[in-house]
VOBA-1610 file (N, C-alpha, C; in pm, whole numbers, padded with zeros to 5 digits, always signed):
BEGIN
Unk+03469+13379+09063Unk+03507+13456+08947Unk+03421+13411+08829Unk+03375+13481+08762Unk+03271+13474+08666Unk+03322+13569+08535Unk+03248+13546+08411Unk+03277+13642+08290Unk+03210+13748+08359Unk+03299+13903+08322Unk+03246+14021+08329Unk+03323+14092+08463Unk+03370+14043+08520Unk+03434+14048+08670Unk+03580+14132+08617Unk+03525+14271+08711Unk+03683+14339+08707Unk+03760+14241+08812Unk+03870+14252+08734Unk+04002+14192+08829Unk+04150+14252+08857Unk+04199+14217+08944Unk+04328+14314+08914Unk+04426+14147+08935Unk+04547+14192+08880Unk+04663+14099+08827Unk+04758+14130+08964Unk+04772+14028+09012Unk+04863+14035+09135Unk+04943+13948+09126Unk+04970+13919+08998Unk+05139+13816+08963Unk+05178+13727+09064Unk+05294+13690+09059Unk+05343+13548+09100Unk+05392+13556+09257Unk+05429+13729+09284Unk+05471+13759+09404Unk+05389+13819+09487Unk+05357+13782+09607Unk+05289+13847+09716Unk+05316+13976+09750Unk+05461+14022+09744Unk+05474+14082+09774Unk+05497+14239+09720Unk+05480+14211+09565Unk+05472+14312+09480Unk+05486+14461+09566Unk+05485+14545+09507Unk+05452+14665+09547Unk+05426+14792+09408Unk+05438+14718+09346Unk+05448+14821+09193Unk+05231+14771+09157Unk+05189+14893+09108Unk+05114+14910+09062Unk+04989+14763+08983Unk+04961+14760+09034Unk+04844+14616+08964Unk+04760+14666+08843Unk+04819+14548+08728Unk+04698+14619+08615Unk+04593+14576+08656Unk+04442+14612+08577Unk+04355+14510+08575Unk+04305+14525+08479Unk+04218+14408+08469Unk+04158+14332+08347Unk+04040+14324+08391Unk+03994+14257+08251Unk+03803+14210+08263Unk+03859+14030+08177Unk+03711+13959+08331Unk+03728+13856+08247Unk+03635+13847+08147Unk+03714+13771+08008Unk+03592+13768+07851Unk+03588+13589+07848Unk+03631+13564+07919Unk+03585+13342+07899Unk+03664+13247+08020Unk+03630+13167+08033Unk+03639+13062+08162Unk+03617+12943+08079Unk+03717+12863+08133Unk+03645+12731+08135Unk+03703+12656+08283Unk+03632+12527+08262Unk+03611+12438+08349Unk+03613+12516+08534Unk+03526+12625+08550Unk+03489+12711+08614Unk+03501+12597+08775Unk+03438+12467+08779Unk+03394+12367+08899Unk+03538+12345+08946Unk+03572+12318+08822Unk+03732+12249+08892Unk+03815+12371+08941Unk+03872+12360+09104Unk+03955+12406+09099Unk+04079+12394+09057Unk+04154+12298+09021Unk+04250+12253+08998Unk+04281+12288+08808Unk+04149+12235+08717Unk+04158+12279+08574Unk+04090+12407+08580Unk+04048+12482+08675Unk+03975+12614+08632Unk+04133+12701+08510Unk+04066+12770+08425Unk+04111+12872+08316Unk+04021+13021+08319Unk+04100+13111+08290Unk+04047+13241+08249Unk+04133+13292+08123Unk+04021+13367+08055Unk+04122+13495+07962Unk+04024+13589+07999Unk+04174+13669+08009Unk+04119+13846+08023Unk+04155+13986+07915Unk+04093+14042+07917Unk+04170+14181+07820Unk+04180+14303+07932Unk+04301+14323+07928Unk+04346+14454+07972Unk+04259+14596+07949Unk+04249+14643+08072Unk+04223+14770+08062Unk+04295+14892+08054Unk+04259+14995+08014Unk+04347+15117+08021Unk+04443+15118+07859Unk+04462+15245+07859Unk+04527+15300+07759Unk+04686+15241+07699Unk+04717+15240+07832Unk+04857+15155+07776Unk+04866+15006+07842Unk+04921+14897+07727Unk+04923+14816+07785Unk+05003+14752+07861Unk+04977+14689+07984Unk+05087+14663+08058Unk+05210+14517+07998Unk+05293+14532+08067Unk+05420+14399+08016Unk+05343+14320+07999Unk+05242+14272+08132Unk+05224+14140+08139Unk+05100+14051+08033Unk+05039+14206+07954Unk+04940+14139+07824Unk+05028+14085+07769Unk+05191+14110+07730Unk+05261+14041+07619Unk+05301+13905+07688Unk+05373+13940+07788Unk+05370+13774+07893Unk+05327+13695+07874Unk+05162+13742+07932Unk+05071+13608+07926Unk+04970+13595+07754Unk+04975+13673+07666Unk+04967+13645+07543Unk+05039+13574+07465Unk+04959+13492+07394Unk+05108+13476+07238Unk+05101+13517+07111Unk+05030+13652+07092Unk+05010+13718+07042Unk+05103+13884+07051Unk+05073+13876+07146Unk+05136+14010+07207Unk+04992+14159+07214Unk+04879+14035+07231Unk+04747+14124+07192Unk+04717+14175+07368Unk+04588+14207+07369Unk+04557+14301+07451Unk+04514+14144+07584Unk+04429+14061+07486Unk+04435+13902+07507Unk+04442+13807+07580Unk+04499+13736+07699Unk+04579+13641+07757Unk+04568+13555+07674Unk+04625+13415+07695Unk+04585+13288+07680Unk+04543+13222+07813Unk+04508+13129+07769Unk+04441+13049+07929Unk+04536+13098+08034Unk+04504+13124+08156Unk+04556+13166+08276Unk+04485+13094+08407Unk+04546+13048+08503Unk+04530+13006+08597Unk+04447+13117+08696Unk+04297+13152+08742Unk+04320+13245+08762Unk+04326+13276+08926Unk+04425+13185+09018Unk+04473+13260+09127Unk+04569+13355+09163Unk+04649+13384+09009Unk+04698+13528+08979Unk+04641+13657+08987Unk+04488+13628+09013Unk+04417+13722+08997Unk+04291+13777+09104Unk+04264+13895+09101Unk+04157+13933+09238Unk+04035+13997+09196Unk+03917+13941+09230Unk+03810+14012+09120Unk+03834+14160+09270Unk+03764+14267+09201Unk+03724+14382+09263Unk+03634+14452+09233Unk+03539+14365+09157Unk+03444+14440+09108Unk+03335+14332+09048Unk+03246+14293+09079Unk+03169+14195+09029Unk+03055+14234+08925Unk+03002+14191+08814Unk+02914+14244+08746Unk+02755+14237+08763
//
């Protein structure tokens, strides 16, 4: 996972079945480590989903640092 990488949000449950937002990642850190790896992403699409306010503390479009095995790139840049 790299900056620029569509991703889609596949939350905490495997087993979801409701609709996956996705995002773009805009910053990473400590990318080597798996264990400290971080992402923030901004939401795509017109409306924003629950989980920008979730994982924001803002309530912006935003995350804050995120772990990102919540997440699935599908699109590489």
């Amino acid at each position: 996972m790299k900056i620029g990488d569509l991703v889609k949000y596949c939350g905490w449950s495997k087993s979801s079945s409701v609709s996956m937002p996705i995002a773009i990642v805009i910053d990473q850190r400590n990318p080597d480590s798996h264990f400290h790896h971080r992402i923030r992403v901004m939401w795509v699409g017109e409306t924003i989903p629950i989980q920008a306010s979730a994982l924001s503390t803002t309530g912006s479009r935003i995350t804050t640092w995120i772990n990102p095995k919540h997440f699935t790139v599908i699109n590489n840049k």
